[in-house]
Every structure is written in structure tokens, then in C-alpha cells.
C-alpha positions as CSV (number, residue, x, y, z in Angstrom):
1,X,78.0,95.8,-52.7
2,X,74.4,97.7,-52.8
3,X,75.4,98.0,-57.1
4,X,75.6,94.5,-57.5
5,X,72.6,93.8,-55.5
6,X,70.6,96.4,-57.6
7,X,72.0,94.8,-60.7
8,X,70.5,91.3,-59.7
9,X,67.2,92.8,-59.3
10,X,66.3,94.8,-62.4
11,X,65.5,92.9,-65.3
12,X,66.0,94.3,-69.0
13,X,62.7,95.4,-70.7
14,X,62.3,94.3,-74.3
15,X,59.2,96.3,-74.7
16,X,60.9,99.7,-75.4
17,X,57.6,101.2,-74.8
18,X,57.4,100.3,-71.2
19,X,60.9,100.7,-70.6
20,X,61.2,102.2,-67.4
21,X,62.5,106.0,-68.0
22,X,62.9,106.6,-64.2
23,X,64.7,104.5,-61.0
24,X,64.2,104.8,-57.6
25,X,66.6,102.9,-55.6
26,X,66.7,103.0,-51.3
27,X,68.7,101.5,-48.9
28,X,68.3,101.2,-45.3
29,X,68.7,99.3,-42.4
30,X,65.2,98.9,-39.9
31,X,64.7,100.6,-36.6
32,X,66.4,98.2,-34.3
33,X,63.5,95.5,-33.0
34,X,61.9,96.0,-36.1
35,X,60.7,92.1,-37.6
36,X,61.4,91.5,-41.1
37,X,58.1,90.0,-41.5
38,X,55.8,93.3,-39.8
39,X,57.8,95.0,-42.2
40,X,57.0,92.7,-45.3
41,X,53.1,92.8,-44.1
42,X,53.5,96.8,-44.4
43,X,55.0,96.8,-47.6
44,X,52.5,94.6,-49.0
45,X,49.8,97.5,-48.3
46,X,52.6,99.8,-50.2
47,X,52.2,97.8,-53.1
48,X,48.6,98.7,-53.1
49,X,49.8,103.1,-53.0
50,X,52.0,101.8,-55.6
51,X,50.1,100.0,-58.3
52,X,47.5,102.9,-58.1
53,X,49.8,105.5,-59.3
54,X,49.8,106.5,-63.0
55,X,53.4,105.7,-64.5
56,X,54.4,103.4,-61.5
57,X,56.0,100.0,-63.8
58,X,57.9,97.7,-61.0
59,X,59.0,97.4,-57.5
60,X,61.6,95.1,-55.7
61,X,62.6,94.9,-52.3
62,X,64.6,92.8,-50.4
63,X,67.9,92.5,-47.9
64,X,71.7,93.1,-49.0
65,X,72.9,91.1,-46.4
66,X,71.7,90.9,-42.5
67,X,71.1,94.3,-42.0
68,X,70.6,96.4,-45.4
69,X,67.6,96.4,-46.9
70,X,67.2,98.1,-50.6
71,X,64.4,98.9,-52.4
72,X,64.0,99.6,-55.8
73,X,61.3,101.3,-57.9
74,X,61.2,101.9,-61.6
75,X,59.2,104.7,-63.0
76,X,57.8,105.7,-66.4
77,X,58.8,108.8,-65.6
78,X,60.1,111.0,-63.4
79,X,57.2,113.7,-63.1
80,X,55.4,110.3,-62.5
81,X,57.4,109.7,-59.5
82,X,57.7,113.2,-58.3
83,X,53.8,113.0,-58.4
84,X,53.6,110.0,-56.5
85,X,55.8,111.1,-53.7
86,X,54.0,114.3,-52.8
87,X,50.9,112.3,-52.3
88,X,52.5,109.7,-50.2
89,X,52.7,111.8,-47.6
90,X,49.3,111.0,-46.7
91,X,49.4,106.9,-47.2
92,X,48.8,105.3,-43.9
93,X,50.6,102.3,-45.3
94,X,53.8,104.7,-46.0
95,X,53.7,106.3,-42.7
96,X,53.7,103.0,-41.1
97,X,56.6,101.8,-43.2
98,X,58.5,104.8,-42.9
99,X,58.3,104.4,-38.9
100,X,60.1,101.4,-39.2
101,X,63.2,103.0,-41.1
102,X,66.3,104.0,-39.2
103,X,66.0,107.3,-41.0
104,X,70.2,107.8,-40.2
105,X,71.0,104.8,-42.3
106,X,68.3,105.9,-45.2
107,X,70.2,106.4,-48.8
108,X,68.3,107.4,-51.6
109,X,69.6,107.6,-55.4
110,X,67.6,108.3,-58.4
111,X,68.2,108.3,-62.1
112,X,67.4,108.1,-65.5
113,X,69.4,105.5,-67.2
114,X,72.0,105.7,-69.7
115,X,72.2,103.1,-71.2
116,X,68.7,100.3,-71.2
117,X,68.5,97.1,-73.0
């Protein structure tokens, strides 16, 4: 079910150029009495982190279904993202959002793709 979300989400590039050579893609559920909406207002500051990072192309996030969030990230590369994640640590707005994840439902899956169009 998660694929077919993640499907709907990405869009094809037809700049091969700034085809994304990297995906990030979460899903999780939120620590229960978590609002959908403090969680939105976090992620916005996210964003922020995000568009500051050399290599960083696209981000979407949004619910599976009532429960299951997914988030997914595309990358120029993947040294970008490595990069990116080790100085996360110390983003107040990533802290905050990371709080708010039940860290027992968290699933992470990276890759470079195959196949792009």
C-alpha cells in the first residue's frame, strides 16, 4: 500500500540534469496525541534545514491512510544526503519533529533508482 502511495507522489524529472540520483522515503505513525496540524507547523521549519542543504531537490509528506504518515525526500546525491543527516542532529526543528514520531513504527528505505524517466 506504502508503494503505491510513494508512486503518487514522485513526479518524473525531464531535466536529466536535476534528476534526482538519491530517495529517501519514511513511514511512520505519530506518538499517540500527536495533532496532525503541530506536526505540519514543525515540518514546515524542516523545510527550512531542508532547502539549505546543498543537493537537497524535493520533499513530500503526507498520510497513507489514518494513521501512516510517509515522507519522501529526493536527493542529488547520496553523499548529499549522508551529509545532511549528520548535521541534522543539531536542527531544533528536527528534534522537535522527531519527538513526535512513534520511533517503533519508523521505516526507513533509501535508494538510488533503477530505472528514471
Amino acid at each position: 500500500m506504502a508503494i503505491v502511495a510513494v508512486m503518487s507522489l514522485i513526479s518524473c524529472a525531464t531535466d536529466k540534469a536535476s534528476a534526482p540520483g538519491h530517495y529517501e522515503i519514511v513511514t511512520f505513525q505519530l506518538v499517540a496525541g500527536t495533532q496532525p496540524e503541530a506536526f505540519i507547523s514543525v515540518n514546515k521549519e524542516v523545510e527550512n534545514f531542508l532547502s539549505a542543504q546543498p543537493g537537497f531537490l524535493n520533499r513530500s509528506i503526507g498520510k497513507v491512510n489514518d494513521s501512516v504518515w510517509i515522507d519522501v525526500l529526493s536527493w542529488r546525491l547520496k553523499s548529499d544526503f549522508e551529509k545532511a543527516f549528520e548535521k541534522s542532529a543539531s536542527d531544533e526543528a528536527i528534534i522537535e519533529m522527531s519527538k513526535m514520531i512513534n520511533e517503533a513504527t519508523y521505516n526507513f528505505f533509501s535508494f538510488e533508482p533503477s530505472l528514471s524517466h
